[in-house]
ZAMARGU-4260 file (C-alpha; in steps of 0.2 Angstrom, whole numbers, plus 5000, padded with zeros to 4 digits):
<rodrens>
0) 5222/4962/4911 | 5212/4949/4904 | 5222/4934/4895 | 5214/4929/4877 | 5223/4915/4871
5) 5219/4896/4879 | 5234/4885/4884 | 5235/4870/4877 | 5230/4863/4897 | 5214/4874/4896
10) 5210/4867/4877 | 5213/4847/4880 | 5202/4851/4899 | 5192/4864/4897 | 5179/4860/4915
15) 5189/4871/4925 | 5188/4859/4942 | 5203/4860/4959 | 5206/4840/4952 | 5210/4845/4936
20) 5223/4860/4942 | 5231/4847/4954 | 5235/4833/4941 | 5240/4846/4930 | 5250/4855/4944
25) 5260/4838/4948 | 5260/4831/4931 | 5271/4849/4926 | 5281/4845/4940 | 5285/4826/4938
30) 5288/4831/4920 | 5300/4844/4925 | 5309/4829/4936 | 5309/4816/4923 | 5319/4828/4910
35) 5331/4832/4926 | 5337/4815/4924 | 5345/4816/4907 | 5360/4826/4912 | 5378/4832/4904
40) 5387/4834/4919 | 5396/4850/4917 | 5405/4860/4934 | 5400/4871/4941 | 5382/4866/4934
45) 5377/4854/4924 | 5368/4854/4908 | 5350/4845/4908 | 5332/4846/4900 | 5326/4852/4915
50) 5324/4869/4908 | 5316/4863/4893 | 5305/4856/4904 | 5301/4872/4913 | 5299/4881/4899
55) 5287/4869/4890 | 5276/4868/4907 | 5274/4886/4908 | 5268/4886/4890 | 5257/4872/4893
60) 5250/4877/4909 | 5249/4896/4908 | 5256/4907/4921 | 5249/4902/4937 | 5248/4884/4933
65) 5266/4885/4928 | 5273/4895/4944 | 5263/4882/4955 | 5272/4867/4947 | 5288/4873/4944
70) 5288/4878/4961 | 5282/4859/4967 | 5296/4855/4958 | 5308/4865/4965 | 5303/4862/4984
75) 5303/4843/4981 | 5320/4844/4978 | 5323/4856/4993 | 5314/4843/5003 | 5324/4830/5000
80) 5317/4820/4985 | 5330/4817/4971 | 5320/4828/4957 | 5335/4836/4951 | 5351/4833/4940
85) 5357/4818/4941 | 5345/4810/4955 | 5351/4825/4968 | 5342/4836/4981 | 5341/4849/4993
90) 5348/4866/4989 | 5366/4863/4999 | 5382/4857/4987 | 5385/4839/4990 | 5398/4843/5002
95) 5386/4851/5015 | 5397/4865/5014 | 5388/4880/5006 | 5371/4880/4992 | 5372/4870/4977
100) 5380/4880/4964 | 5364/4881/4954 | 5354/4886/4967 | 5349/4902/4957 | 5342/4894/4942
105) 5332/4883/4950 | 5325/4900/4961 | 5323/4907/4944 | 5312/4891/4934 | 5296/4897/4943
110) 5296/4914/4935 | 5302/4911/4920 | 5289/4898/4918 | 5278/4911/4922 | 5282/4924/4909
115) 5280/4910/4896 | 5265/4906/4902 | 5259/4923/4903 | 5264/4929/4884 | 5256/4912/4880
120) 5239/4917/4888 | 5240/4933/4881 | 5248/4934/4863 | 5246/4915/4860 | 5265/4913/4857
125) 5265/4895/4854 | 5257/4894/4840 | 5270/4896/4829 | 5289/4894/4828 | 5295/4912/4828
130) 5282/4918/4843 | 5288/4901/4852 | 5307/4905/4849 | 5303/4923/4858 | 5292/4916/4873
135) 5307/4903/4876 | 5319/4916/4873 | 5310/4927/4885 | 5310/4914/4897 | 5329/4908/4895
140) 5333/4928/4898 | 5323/4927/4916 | 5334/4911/4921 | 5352/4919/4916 | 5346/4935/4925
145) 5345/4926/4941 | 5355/4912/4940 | 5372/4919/4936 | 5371/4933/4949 | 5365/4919/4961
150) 5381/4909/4955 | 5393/4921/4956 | 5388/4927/4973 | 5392/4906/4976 | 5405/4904/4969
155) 5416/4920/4969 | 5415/4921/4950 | 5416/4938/4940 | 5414/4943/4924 | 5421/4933/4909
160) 5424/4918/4921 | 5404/4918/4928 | 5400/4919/4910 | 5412/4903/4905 | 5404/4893/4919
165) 5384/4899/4918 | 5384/4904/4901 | 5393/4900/4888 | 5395/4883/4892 | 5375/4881/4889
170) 5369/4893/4874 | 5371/4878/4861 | 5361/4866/4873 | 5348/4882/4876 | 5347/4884/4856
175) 5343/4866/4853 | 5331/4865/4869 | 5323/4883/4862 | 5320/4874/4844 | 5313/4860/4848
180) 5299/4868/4859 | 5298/4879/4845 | 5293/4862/4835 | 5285/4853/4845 | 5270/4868/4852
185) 5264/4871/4836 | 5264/4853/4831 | 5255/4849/4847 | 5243/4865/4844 | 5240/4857/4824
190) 5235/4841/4835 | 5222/4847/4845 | 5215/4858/4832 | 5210/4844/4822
</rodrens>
């Protein structure tokens, strides 16, 4: 399946060189890090850009570019480098005792910054508002779908009281987060067309 539609990475550097896809490889990934940092800290897991982050790097980056950094990321932070919420790292709770409670969203960023990156490649969906707010939406969908199962197998939690701590807790924050890359892609687009 061939992909038709340039990412904004591909349109601002268009001499495909290795260089090139490592800066932009670790730049997604420092990116992703930086957002970490601006944190709500809600138990069992907190509520951060990081996400918006992902979501913005896989539209940026396209699919394979995206998974690669978003999987950096990930692996920084599992290797000890304090990439994630609130300055932390490594994937076991702070207690040593168990995985971090969030453990499955982060398992989840590389793919769902895949799947925006590959409707972005291949229908172009940051170009506009609407097709931005459905490859986000699309996105937020993959990271639910493996980080609450993740969580509740943590945590014990089922049913309404998984969906009170993974969910509903963060469907204003991902509605804001969802918005604004559905402002700020086509705007960036309108940028680099002119």
């Amino acid at each position: 399946m061939t992909m038709t539609h340039p990412t904004l990475a591909r349109q601002l550097a268009p001499t495909p060189s290795a260089l090139r896809d490592l800066l932009l490889i670790g730049g997604g990934a420092a990116f992703i890090a930086l957002l970490a940092q601006a944190e709500v800290p809600l138990q069992p897991v907190p509520m951060t850009l990081q996400t918006l982050g992902v979501l913005l790097v896989g539209a940026a980056l396209g699919w394979k570019r995206a998974f690669a950094a978003v999987l950096l990321y990930a692996l920084a932070g599992a290797a000890g480098l304090p990439v994630y919420a609130g300055g932390a790292s490594g994937f076991m709770n702070t207690a040593g005792t168990g995985l971090r409670a969030s453990i499955g969203y982060v398992i989840s960023w590389p793919f769902a910054a895949a799947l925006v990156g590959f409707l972005v490649e291949r229908f172009g969906l940051d170009r506009r508002f609407l097709g931005t707010c459905l490859a986000m939406l699309a996105g937020s969908a993959v990271i639910y779908a493996i980080g609450l199962p993740v969580l509740g197998a943590i945590t014990g939690l089922k049913g309404a009281a998984l969906m009170t701590a993974g969910l509903t807790p963060f469907i204003i924050g991902d509605s804001i987060k969802l918005l604004l890359a559905a402002l700020l892609l086509p705007t960036a687009w309108q940028f680099v067309r002119k």
